[in-house]
N, C-alpha and C positions, 0 to 999 in steps of 0.2 A: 626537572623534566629532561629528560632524552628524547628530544627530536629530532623526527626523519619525516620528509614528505608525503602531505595526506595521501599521493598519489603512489606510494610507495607501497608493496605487497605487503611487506612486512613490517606489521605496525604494533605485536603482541611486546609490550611493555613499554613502547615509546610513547610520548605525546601522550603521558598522563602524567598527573602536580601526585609527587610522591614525596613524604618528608625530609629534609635535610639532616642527616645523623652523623654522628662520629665513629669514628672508628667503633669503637661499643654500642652503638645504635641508639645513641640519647641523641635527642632533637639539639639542633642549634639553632640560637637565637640571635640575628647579627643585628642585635642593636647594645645600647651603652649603657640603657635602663630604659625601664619602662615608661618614664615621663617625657621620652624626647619625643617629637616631633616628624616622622619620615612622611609627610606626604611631598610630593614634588622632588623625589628622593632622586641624586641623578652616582654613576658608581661607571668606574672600570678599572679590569683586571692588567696588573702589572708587575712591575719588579723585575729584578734583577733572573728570577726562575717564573716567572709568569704566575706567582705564584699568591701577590697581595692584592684585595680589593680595597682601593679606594674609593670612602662615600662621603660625597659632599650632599648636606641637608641644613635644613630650616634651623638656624637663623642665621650663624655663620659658622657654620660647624664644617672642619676635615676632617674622618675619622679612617683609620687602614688596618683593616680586619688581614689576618695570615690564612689564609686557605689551606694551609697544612696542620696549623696545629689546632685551628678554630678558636684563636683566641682575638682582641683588640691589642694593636702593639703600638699606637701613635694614636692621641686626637690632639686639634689644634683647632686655632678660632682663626678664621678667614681675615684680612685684612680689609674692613669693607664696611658701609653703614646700609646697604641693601641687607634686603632679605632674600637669602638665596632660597630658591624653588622654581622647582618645574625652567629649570636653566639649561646651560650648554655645556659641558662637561666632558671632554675626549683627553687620551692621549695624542698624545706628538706625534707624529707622523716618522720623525726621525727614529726613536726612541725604535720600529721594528728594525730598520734599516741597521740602527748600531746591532741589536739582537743578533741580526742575522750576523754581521760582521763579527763577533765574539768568536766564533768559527775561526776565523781567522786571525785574531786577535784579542788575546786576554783581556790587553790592558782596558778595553774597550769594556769589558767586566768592570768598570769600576765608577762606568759611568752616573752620575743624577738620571733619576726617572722626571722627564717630562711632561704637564699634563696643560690643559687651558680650561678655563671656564670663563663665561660668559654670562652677566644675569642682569639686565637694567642697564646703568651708569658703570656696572663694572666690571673692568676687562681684568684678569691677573694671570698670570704665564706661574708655573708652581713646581718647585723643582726638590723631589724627595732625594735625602742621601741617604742608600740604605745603611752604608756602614755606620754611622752616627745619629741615625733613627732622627735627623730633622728635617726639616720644611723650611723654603728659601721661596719669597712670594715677589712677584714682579708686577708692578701696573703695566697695565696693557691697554691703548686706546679703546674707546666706542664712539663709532658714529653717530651724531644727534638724529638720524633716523631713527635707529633700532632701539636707543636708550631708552624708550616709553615702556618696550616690551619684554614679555619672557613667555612662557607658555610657546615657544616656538617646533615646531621639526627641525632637526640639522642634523647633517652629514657630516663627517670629514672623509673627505678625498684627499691622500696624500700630503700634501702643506697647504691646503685651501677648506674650508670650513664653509660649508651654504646654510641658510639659515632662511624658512620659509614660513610666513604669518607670524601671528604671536598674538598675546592679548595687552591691552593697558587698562587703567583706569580714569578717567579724567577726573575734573573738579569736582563734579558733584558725585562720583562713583559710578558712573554709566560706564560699561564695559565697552572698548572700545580694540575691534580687531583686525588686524592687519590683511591686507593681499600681496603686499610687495614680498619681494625676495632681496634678501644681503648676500655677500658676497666678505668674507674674511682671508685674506692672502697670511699665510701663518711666515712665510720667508722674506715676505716684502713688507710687511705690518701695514696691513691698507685695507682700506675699507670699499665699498662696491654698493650701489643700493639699485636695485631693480622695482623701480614703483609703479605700483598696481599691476604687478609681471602674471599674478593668479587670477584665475576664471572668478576664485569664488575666496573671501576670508578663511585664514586657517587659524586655528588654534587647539590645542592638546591634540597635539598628532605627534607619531613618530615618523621620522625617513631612515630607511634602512638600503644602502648597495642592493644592484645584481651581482651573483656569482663573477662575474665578469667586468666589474666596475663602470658601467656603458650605461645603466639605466639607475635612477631612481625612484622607489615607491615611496610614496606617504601614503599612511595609512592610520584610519583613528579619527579622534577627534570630536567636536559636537554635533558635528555633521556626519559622522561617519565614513568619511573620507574615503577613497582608494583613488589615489591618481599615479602616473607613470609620465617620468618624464627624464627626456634624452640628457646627462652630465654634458654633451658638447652645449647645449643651450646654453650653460649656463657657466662655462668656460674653456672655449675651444682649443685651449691646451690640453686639456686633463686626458689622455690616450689610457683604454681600458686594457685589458693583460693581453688581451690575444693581440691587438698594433702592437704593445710593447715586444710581443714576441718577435712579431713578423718584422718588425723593426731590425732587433739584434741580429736575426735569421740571415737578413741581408745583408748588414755591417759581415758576419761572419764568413758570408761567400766572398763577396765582394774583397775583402782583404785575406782569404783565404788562411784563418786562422786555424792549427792545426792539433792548437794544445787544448787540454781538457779546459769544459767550460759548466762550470757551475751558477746552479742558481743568486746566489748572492750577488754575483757580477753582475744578471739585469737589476738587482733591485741599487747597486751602486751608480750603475748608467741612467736609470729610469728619476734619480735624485739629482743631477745633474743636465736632464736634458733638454 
């Protein structure tokens, strides 16, 4: 799908599910075969050219499909006795910051692609090399809060990860669903737990940024959710693009900088600040 906003004039080919083809217009099929398992399927796009998706799914499966050639070039088995679904799954936050720096620096070209997931009891930090097509997996704490759940919303904001509802199941399988909110520091490895922080239980919902990284939507779910809510609530560091701007804006009067200034340098400052 090519989407542009409903509120946008021009809507003639956008925001309609048209099929995925290849270069010759044969359908692609991004699965391993047909007997696997993708429900709770959680995926994002990276690499060293923006160019591999990584899908982590049911039961402990990593798999990294090439978006250029449309072929499978890596699967691996998670290090884990959970069953991964409907989990937490982002890149690093570093991981744009070196991007952008490659600009500047090759060697930076050469770096591991970072990612984190999250699902129950298990935390893993997962670090792809492209040049040797392997996978380096890291235990990564979970706080005895969140560990019941998955079926969660989460965000990542920069090196902070929020995580809102979730589902469990108890003893006897009664479905048992969250209001609190977590809190993940991805630089300080720490945990945060905000309980019964939500009006209302969430579960199967997504949370997606504003343009501007200042607000968050959830939306979804079995309630059908749409709620909005302020990123300072929920960590009054977290400064969205337009402070970061107005920030550097000043430093540069202020010290009356006169040399060219590129974008990379806020995202250097803004990692550091």
């Amino acid at each position: 799908m090519k989407y542009v906003s409903v509120w946008n004039d021009i809507l003639n080919n956008y925001n309609e599910w048209i099929p995925f083809t290849d270069n010759h217009n044969h359908p692609i099929i991004i699965g391993r075969d047909e007997h696997q398992y993708y429900e709770g399927v959680r995926a994002v796009i990276g690499g060293r050219n923006n160019n591999l998706l990584f899908i982590t799914y049911y039961l402990q499966n990593i798999s990294i499909f090439d978006l250029n050639t449309f072929r499978f070039i890596k699967h691996d088995t998670l290090p884990t006795n959970d069953s991964i679904w409907f989990h937490c799954f982002v890149s690093n936050s570093e991981n744009g910051q070196g991007q952008q720096m490659m600009k500047i620096n090759q060697e930076i070209n050469k770096q591991n692609y970072q990612m984190l997931l999250f699902c129950n009891n298990t935390g893993l930090s997962i670090e792809y090399d492209e040049d040797n097509n392997t996978f380096q997996f890291h235990q990564l704490p979970v706080c005895d809060d969140i560990a019941p759940f998955n079926c969660y919303a989460y965000v990542c904001i920069n090196d902070v990860i929020l995580f809102f509802g979730g589902c469990s199941w108890d003893e006897i399988y009664f479905v048992v669903v969250s209001k609190s909110a977590h809190k993940y520091s991805i630089r300080e490895n720490k945990w945060i737990t905000f309980q019964n922080a939500l009006p209302n239980p969430l579960h199967y919902c997504v949370a997606i940024l504003s343009e501007e990284n200042n607000h968050i939507h959830i939306i979804g779910g079995s309630y059908e959710t749409h709620r909005k809510t302020k990123v300072r609530i929920w960590d009054p560091l977290l400064l969205s693009k337009n402070e970061i701007k107005y920030i550097i804006e000043h430093w540069i009067q202020t010290l009356k900088i006169k040399l060219g200034w590129i974008d990379d340098f806020n995202k250097i400052i803004f990692k550091y600040r």
